[in-house]
C-alpha positions in Angstrom: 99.3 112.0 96.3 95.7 113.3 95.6 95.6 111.8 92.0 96.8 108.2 92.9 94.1 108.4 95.8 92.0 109.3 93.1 92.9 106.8 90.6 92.6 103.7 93.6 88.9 105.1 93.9 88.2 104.8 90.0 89.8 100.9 90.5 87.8 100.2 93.7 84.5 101.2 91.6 86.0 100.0 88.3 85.9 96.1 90.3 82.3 96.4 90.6 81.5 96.9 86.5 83.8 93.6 86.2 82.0 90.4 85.1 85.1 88.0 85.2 87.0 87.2 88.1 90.3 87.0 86.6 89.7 91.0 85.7 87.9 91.7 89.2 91.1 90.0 90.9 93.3 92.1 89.0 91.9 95.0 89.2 91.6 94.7 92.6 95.7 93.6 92.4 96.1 96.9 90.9 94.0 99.3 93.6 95.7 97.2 96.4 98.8 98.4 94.7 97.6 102.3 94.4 95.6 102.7 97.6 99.2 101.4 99.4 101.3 104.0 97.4 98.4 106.8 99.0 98.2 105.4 102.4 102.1 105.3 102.6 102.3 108.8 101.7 99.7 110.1 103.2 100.7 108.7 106.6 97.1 106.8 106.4 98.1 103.7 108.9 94.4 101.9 108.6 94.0 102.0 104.7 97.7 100.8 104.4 97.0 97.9 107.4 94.1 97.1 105.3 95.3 97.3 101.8 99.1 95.0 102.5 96.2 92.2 103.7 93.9 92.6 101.0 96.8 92.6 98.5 97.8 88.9 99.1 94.5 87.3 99.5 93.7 88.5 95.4 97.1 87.4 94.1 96.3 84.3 95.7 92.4 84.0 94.7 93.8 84.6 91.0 96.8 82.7 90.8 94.5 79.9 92.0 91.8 81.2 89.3 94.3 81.0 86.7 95.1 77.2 88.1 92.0 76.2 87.6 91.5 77.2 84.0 94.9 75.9 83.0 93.4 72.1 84.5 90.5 72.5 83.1 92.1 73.0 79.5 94.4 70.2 80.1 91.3 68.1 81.0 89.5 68.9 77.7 93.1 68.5 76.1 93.4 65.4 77.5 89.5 64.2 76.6 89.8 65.4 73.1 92.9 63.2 72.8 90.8 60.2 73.8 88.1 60.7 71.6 90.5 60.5 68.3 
């Protein structure tokens, strides 16, 4: 279990080196993931309470990152079809 504690860590400081938010969020996706395998096995009951409510708030703040950049490329889609 030491390892994967370990390897949540490295994510956890790896989100703060991250200049996009699509990475940050995913990232951060990814350590949600980890730090609930730990705190599962390691019988840690406040990381794992934390981590299962941190996990759907960044799926949802990317999925609604990744939203937005899909309208705003079918806006400039749409006003480069105009122009012509």
């Amino acid at each position: 279990m030491e390892p994967i504690g370990f390897l949540a860590a490295s994510c956890v400081f790896l989100t703060f080196c991250m200049q996009s938010m699509v990475a940050l969020r995913s990232i951060g996706i990814f350590s949600n993931i980890l730090f609930i395998t730990y705190s599962y096995g390691s019988h840690l009951a406040p990381i794992l309470i934390l981590h299962c409510l941190l996990l759907p708030i960044n799926c949802y703040s990317l999925l609604r990152l990744l939203a937005g950049r899909q309208f705003a490329l079918s806006v400039r889609q749409n006003l480069r079809s105009l122009r012509s």
